[in-house]
KOLFI-738053 format. One line per field, with one value per residue: residue number from 0; x, y, z of N, C-alpha, C in turn. Coordinates in steps of 0.02 Angstrom, whole numbers, plus 50000, padded with zeros to 5 digits. Example, Ala and Ser with C-alpha at 12.3 -4.5 7.8 and 13.67 -1.06 7.14 Angstrom:
REM KOLFI-738053
doba: c(0,1) .
n_xx: c(50660,50642) .
n_yy: c(49716,49888) .
n_zz: c(50390,50354) .
ca_xx: c(50615,50684) .
ca_yy: c(49775,49947) .
ca_zz: c(50390,50357) .
c_xx: c(50660,50645) .
c_yy: c(49835,50002) .
c_zz: c(50390,50394) .
REM end
This chain:
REM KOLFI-738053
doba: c(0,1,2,3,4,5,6,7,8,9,10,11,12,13,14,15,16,17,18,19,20,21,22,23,24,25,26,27,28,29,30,31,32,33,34,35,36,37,38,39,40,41,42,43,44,45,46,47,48,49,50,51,52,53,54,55,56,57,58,59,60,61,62,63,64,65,66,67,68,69,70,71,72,73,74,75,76,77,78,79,80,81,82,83,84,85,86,87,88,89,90,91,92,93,94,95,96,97,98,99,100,101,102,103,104,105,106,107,108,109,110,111,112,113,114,115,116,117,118,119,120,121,122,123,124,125,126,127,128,129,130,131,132,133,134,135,136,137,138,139,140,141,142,143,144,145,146,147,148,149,150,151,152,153,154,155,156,157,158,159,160,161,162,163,164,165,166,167,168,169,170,171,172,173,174,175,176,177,178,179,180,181,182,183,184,185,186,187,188,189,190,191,192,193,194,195,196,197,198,199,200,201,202,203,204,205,206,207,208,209,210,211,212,213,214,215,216,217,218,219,220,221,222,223,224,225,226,227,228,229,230,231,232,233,234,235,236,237,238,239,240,241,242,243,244,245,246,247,248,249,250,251,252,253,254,255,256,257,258,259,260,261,262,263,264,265,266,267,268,269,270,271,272,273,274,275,276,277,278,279,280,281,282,283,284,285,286,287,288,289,290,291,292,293,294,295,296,297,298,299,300,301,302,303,304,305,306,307,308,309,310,311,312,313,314,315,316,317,318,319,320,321,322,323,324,325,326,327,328,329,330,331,332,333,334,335,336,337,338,339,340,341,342,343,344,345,346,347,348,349,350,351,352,353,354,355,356,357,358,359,360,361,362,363,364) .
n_xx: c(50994,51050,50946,50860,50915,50930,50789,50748,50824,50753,50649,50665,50642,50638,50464,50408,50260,50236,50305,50332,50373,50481,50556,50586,50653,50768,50797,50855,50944,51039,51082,51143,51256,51314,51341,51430,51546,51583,51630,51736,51802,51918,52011,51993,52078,52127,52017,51926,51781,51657,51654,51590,51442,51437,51421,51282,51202,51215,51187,51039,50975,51003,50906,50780,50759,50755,50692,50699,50830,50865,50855,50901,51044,51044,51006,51123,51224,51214,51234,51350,51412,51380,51461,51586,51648,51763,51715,51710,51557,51447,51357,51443,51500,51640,51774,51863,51736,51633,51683,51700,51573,51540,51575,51529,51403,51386,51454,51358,51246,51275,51285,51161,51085,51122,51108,50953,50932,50967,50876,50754,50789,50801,50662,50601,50652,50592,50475,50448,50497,50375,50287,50343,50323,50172,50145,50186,50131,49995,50050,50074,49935,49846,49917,49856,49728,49730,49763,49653,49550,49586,49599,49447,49398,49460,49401,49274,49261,49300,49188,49090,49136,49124,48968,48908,48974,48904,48785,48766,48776,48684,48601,48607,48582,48452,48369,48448,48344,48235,48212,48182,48059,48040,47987,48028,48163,48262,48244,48266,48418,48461,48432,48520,48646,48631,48655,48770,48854,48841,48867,49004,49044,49019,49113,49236,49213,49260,49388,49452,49522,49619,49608,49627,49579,49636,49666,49726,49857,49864,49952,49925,49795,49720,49767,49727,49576,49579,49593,49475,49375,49412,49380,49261,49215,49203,49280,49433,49513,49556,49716,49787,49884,49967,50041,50097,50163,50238,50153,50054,49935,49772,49626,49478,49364,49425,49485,49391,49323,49396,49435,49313,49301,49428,49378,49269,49327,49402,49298,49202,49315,49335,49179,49160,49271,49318,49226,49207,49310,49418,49493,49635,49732,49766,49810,49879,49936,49978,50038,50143,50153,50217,50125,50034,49919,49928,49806,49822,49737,49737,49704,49698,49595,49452,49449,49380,49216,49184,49189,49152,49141,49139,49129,48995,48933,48809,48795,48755,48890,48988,48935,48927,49056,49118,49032,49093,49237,49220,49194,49293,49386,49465,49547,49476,49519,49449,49544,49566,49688,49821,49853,49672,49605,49623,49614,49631,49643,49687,49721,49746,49868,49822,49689,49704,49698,49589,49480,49492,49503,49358,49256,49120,49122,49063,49061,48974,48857) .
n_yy: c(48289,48337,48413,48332,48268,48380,48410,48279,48291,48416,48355,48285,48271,48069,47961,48028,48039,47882,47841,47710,47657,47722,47706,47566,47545,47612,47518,47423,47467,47495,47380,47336,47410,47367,47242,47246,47305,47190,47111,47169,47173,47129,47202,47326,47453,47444,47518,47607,47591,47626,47658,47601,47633,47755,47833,47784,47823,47960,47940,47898,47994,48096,48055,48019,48103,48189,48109,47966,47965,47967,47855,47740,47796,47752,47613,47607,47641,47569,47412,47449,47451,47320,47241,47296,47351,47347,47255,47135,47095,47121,47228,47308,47424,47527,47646,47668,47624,47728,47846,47817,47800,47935,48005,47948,47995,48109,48167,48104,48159,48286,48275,48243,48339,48454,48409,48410,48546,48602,48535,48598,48742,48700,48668,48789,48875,48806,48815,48967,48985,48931,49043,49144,49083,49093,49208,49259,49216,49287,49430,49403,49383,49501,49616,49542,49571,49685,49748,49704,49771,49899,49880,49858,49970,50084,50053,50063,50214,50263,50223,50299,50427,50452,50425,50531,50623,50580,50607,50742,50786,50732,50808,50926,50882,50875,50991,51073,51001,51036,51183,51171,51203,51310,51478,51595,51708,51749,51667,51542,51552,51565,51436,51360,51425,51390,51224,51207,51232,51165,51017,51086,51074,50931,50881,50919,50883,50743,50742,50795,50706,50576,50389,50333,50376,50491,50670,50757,50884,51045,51070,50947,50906,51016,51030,50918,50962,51056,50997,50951,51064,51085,51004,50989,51114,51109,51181,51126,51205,51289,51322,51277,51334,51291,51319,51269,51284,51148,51045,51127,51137,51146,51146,51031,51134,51255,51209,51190,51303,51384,51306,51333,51429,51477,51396,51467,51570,51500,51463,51604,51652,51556,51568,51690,51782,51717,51724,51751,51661,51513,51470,51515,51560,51534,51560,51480,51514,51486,51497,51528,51689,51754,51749,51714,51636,51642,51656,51650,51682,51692,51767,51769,51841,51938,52028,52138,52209,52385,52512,52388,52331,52238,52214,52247,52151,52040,51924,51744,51671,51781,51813,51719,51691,51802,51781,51680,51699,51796,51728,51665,51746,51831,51890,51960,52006,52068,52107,52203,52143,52141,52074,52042,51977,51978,51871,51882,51795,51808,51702,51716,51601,51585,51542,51409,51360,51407,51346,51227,51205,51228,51135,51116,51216,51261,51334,51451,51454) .
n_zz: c(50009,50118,50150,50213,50286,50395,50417,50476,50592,50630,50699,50830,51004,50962,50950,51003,51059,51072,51203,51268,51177,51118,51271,51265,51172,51203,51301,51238,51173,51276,51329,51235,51231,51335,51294,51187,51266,51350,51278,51207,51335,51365,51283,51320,51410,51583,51701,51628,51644,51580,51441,51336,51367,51391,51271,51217,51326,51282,51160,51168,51246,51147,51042,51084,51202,51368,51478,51430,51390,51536,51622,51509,51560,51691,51685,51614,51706,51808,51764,51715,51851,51903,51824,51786,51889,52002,52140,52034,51984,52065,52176,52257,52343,52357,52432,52279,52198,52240,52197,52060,52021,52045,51954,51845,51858,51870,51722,51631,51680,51637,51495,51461,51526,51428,51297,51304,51337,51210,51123,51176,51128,50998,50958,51027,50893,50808,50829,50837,50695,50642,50671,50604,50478,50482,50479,50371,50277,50334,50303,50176,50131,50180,50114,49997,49990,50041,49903,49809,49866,49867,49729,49679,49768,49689,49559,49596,49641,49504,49448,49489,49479,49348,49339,49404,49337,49203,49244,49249,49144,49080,49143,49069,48949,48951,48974,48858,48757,48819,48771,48647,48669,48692,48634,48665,48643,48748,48840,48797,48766,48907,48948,48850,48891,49031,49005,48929,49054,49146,49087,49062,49209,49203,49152,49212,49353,49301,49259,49377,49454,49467,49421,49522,49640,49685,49683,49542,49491,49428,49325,49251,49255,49180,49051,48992,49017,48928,48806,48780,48768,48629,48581,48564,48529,48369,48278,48235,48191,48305,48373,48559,48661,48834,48979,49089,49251,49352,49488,49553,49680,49695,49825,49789,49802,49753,49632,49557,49539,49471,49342,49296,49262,49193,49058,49019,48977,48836,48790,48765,48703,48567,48541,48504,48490,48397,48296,48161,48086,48071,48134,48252,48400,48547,48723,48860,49028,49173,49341,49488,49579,49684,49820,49785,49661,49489,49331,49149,49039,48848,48700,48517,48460,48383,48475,48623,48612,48577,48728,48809,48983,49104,49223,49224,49132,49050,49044,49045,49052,49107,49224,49317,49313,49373,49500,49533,49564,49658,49761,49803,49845,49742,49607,49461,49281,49129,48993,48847,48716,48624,48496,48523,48665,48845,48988,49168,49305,49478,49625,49786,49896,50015,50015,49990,50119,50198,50125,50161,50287,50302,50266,50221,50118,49962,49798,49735,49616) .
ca_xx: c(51014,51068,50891,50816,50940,50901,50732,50743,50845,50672,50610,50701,50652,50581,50449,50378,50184,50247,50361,50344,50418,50565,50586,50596,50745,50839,50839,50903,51011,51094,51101,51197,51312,51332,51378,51496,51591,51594,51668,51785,51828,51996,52042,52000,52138,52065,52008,51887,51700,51602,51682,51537,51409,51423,51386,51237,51165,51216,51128,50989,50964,50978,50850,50698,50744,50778,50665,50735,50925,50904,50825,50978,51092,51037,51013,51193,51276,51224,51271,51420,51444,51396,51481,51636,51694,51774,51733,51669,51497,51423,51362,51499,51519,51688,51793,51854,51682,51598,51741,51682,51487,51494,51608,51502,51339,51419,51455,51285,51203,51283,51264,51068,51069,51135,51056,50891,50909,50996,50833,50720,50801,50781,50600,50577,50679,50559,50397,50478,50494,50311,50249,50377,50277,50121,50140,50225,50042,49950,50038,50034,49859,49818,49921,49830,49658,49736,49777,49596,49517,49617,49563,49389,49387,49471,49322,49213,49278,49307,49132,49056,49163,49091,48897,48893,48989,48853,48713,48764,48777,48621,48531,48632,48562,48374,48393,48426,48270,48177,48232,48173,47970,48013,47995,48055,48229,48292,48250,48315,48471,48484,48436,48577,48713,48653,48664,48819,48894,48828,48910,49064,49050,49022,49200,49295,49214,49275,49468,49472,49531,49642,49568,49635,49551,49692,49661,49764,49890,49816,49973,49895,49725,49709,49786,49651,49496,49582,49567,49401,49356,49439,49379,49191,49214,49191,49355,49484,49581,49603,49761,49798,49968,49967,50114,50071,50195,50212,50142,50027,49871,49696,49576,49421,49321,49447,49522,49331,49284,49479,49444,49243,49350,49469,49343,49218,49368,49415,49225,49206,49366,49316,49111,49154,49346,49357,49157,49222,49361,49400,49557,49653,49778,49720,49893,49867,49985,49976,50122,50131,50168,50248,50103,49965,49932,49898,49796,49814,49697,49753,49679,49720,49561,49419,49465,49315,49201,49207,49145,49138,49126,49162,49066,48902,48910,48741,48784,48755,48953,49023,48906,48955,49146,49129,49028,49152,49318,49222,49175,49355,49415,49511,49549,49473,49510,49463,49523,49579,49764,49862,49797,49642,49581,49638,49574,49682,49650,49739,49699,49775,49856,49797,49616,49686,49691,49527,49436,49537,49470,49283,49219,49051,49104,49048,49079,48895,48855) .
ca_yy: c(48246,48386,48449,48284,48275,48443,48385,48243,48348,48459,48304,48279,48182,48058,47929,48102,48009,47839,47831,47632,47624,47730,47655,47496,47556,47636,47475,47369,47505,47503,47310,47300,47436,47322,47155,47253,47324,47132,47055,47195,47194,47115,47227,47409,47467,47441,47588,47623,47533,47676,47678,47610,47660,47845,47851,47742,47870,48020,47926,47884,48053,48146,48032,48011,48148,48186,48040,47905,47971,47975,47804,47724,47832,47710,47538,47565,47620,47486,47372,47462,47445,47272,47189,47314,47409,47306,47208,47122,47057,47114,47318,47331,47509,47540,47693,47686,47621,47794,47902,47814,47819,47998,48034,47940,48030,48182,48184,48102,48214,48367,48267,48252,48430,48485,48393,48452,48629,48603,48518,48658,48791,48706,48664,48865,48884,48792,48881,49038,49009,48937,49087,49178,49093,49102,49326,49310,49217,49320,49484,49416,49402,49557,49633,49531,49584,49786,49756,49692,49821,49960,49892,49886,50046,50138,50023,50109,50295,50275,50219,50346,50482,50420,50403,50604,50675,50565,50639,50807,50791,50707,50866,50990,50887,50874,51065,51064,50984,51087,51244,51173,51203,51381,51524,51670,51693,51772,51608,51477,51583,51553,51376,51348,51417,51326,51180,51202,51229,51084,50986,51091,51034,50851,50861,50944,50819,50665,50735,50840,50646,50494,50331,50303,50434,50559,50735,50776,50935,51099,51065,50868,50912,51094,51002,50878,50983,51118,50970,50917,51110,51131,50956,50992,51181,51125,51228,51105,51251,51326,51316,51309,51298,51290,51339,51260,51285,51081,51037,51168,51086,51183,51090,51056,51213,51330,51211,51192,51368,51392,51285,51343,51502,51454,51380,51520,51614,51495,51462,51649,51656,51544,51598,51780,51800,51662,51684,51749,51606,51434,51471,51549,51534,51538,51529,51491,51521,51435,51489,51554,51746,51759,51725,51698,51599,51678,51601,51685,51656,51739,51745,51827,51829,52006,52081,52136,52278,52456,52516,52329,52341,52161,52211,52245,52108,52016,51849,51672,51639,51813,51826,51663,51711,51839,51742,51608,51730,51832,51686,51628,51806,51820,51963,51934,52051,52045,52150,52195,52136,52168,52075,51987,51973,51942,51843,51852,51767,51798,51672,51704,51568,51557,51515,51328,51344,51429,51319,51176,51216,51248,51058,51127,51239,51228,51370,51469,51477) .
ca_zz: c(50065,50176,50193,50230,50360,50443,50430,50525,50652,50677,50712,50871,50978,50917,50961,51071,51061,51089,51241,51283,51117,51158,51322,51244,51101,51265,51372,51198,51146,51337,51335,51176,51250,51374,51258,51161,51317,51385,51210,51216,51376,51377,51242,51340,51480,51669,51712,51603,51632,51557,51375,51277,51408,51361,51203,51230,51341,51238,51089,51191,51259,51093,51001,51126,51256,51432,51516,51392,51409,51592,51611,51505,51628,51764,51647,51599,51762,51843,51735,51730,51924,51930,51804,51763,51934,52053,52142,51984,51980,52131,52191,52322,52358,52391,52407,52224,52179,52256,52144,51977,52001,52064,51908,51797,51862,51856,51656,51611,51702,51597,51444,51468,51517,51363,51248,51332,51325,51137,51096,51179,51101,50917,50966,51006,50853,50762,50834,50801,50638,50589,50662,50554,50417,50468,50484,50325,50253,50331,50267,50100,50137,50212,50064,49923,49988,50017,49845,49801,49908,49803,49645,49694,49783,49630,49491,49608,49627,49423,49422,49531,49451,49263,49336,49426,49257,49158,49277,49251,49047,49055,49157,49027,48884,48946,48965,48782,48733,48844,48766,48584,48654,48710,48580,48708,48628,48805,48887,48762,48761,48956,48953,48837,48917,49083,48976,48924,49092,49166,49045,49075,49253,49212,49118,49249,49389,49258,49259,49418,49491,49454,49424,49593,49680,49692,49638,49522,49512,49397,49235,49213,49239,49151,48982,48960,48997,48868,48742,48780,48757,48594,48528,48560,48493,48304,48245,48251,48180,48353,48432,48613,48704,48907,48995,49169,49340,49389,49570,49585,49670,49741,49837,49727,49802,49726,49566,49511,49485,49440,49280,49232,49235,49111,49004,48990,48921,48800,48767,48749,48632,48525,48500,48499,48475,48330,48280,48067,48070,48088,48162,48295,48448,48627,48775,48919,49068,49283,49389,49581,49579,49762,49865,49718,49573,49431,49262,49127,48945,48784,48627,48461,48409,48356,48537,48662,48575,48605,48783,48862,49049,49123,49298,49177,49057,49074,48997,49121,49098,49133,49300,49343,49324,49435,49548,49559,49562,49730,49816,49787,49866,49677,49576,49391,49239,49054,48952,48778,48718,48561,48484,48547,48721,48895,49059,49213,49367,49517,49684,49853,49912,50055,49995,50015,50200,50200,50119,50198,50362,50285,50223,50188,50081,49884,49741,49735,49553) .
c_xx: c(51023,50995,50869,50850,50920,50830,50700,50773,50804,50631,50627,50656,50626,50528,50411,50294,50187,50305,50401,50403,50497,50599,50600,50669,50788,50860,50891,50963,51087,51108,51146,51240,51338,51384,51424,51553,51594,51596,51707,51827,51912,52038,52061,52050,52098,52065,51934,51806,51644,51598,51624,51456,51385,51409,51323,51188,51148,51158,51063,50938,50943,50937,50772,50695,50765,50738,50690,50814,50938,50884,50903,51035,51097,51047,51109,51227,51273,51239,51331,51473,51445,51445,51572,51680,51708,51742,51670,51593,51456,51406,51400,51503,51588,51724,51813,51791,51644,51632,51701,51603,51475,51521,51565,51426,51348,51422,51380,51230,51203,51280,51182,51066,51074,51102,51020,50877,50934,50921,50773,50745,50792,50696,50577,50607,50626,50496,50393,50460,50442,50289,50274,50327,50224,50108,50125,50139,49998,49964,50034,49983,49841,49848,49893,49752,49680,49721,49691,49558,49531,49588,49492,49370,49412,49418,49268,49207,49255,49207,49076,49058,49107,49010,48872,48918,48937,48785,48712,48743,48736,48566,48539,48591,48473,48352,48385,48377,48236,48167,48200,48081,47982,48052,48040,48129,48299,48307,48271,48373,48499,48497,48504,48636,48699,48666,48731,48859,48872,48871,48986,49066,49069,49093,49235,49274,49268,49370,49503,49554,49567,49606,49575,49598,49595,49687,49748,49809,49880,49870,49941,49828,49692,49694,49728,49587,49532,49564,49506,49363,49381,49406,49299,49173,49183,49239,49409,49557,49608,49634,49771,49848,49944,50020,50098,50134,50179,50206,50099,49936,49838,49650,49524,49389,49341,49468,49445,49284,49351,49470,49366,49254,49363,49395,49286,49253,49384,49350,49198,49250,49343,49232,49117,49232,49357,49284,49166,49263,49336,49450,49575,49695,49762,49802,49871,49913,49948,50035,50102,50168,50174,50198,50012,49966,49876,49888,49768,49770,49707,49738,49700,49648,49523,49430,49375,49285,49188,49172,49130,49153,49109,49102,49006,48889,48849,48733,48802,48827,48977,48984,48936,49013,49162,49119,49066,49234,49295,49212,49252,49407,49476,49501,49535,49458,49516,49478,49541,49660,49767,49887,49743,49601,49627,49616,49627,49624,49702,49701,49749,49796,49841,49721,49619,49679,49608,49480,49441,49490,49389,49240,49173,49054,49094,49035,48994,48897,48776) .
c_yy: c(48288,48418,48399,48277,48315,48453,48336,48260,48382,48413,48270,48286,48158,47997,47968,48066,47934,47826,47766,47632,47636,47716,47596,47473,47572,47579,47429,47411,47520,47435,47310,47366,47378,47253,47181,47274,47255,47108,47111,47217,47193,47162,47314,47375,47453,47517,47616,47591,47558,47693,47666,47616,47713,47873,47815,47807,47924,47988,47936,47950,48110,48109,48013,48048,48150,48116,47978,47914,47957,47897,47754,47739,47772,47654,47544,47589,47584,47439,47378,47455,47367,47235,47246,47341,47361,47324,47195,47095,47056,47208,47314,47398,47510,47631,47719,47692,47686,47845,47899,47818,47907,48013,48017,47970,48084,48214,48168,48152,48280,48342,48259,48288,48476,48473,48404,48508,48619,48576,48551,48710,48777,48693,48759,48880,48873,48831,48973,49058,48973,48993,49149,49170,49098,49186,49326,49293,49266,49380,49477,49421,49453,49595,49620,49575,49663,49795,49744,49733,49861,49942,49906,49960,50103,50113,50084,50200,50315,50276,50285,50443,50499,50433,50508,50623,50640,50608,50718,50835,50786,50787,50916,50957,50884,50953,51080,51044,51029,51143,51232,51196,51296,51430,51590,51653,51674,51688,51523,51496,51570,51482,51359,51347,51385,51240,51176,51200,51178,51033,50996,51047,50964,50829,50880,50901,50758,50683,50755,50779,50601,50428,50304,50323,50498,50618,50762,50855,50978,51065,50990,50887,50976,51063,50962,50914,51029,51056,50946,50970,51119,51072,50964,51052,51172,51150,51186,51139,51292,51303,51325,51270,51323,51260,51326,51236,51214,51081,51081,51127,51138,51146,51093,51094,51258,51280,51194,51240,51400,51372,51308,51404,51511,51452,51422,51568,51569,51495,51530,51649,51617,51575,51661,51811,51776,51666,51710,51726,51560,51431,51514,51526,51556,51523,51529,51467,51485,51456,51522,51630,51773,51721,51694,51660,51623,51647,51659,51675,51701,51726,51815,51824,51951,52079,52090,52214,52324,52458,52455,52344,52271,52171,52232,52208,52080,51953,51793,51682,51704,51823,51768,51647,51749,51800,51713,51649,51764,51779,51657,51701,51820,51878,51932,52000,52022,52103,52167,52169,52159,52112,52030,51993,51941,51934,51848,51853,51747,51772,51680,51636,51531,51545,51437,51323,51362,51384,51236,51169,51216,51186,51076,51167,51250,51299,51373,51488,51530) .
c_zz: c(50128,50204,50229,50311,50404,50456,50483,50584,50689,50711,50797,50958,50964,50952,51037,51101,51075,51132,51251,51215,51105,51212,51295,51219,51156,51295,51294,51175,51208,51373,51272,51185,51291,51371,51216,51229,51366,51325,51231,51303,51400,51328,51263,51391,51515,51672,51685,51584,51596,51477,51307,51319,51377,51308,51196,51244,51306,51181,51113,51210,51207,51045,51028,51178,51307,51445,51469,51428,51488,51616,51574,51534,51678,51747,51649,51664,51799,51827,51719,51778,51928,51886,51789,51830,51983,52127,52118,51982,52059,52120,52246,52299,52401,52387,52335,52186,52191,52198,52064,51978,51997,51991,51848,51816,51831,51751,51628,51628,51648,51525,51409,51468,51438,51308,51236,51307,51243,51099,51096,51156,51034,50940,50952,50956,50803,50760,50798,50727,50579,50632,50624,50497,50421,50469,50412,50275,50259,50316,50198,50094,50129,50150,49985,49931,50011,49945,49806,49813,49869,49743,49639,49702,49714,49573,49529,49602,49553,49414,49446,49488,49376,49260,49371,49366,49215,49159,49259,49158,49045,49064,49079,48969,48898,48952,48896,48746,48758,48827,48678,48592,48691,48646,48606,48689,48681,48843,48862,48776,48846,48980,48924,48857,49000,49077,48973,48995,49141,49147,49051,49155,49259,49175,49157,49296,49355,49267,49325,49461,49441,49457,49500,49644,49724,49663,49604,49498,49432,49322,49214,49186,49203,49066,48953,48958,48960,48808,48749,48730,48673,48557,48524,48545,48416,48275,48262,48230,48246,48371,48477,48629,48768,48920,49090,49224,49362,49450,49598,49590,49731,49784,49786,49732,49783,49639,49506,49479,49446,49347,49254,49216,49178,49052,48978,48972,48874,48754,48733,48691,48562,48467,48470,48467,48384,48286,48178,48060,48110,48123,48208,48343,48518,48673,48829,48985,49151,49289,49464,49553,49638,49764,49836,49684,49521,49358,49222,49052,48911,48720,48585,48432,48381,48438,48568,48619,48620,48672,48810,48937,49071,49168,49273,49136,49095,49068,49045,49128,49115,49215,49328,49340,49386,49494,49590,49595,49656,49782,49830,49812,49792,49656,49494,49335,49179,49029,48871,48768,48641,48530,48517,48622,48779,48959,49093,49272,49410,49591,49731,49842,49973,50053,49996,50072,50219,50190,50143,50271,50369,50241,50207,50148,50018,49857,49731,49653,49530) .
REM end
């Protein structure tokens, strides 16, 4: 009930498109002021000719407006003058007579006024507040279709992500075929391992990123490509633990040769470290070391054999370690541990600003 009311309140005034029709209700609504204040007349004090007049107007005023209210203003003071203000039934203008018109102008006047502006201020009240709702539409809008847009845009990233790591697997595996029509041992043996690192590529593209398209920070994304590496090894007896520093994030020109790093030591560890078992334990460490970050790979496995010399190995992934570690201004040592083998990599960090500043630049393999 209370809304319907405050409803019909917005509604104010009324009969806004049909005026005649509210002129019409004003003159009957300021004639039957009229016939009650002449049945009651013997019953009001003298004095008072305006008593059911004024509410007439006021009504009149706050249900069809200024031009109605002021319109009844005039219907009833004249009928107020002629038939109520002495001398009765006539417009004589006398000195009292001047006192009570100006007095009764005077209040009608400020009761129209008021009404008025009380009725333009809920009017802008009301505008106000459909364009309140129409914002609030259109930011749900504009937020359903962000929200739309985002899902899209991340289907597509995901998809994009999914179709370059496919493309890359695909080259690594036509590679592999191609290597079954050549007899030259040397050059199967190269095909292969560019096979394989292709492939590594197309797995570190696929995690480097969030489905959202957020690169994600080295302890999330390290963890998954170590299990990719350990699940497509064949030895589900190796173990690896990674001990990764949270928040530490590279751009992708340093965290993409950062991880074919890694993985051509665990890749190494396993073929060569683990190659007379099924088993073994691989650790691998990420943390900032002051102004560095240092990754460390550890294996227990047969150790590196006698006389190895890192800066002479000949094999695709150790050239393409180095490669990656100088282009990456990095310090990279393998060498023997107790037991087993060890990789460290140590990156400036200012190689993010570097390559920050350098958009064209891409990890020379």
């Amino acid at each position: 009930m209370r809304a319907g009311l405050k409803h019909r309140m917005e509604q104010l005034p009324l009969l806004a498109d049909r005026r005649w029709s509210a002129y019409l209700l004003v003159f009957l609504l300021s004639v039957l002021a009229w016939a009650v204040r002449l049945i009651l007349d013997n019953v009001f004090p003298p004095g008072f000719p305006y008593l059911t007049f004024f509410p007439a107007v006021i009504l009149s005023s706050f249900l069809f407006g200024r031009g109605p209210g002021t319109v009844s203003a005039i219907i009833c003071g004249l009928l107020a003058w002629y038939f109520f203000i002495p001398p009765a039934y006539s417009l004589g203008l006398q000195r009292g007579t001047a006192v009570a018109l100006v007095f009764y102008v005077g209040v009608v006047s400020v009761d129209i006024a008021l009404i008025h502006w009380m009725q333009r201020a809920n009017k802008r009240l009301l505008a106000e507040r459909e364009r309140n709702r129409q914002l609030a539409e259109e930011r749900g809008y504009l937020a359903e279709e962000r929200g739309r847009l985002a899902e899209q845009t991340e289907l597509l990233f995901s998809e994009l992500q999914h179709r370059v790591s496919n493309n890359l697997q695909m080259v690594g595996a036509v590679l592999t075929l191609q290597k079954r029509g050549i007899s030259d041992s040397t050059a199967r043996q190269a095909l292969e391992d560019a096979s394989s690192k292709l492939q590594m590529i197309g797995r570190i593209q696929r995690q480097l990123y969030s489905t959202s398209g957020e690169q994600v920070t080295l302890d999330v994304f390290l963890p998954d490509l170590m299990n990719d590496l350990i699940a497509a090894s064949g030895k589900p007896g190796v173990i690896c633990s990674i001990n990764a520093e949270p928040g530490i994030m590279l751009p992708p020109d340093a965290a993409i040769p950062l991880a074919l790093i890694m993985a051509e030591a665990v890749a190494n560890a396993i073929e060569h470290g683990f190659a007379e078992r099924e088993f073994g334990c691989i650790a691998i460490t990420l943390g900032r070391r002051g102004s560095q970050i240092e990754l460390s790979v550890h294996d227990d496995g047969q150790g590196l054999p006698a006389g190895f010399d890192f800066t002479q190995a000949s094999s695709l992934g150790l050239k393409v370690a180095r490669t990656l570690a100088s282009n990456l201004g990095a310090t990279l040592i393998i060498e023997s541990a107790d037991p087993g083998t060890r990789l460290t990599l140590v990156v400036p960090t200012a190689i993010q600003e570097c390559l920050t500043t350098s958009p064209n630049h891409s990890p020379t393999l």
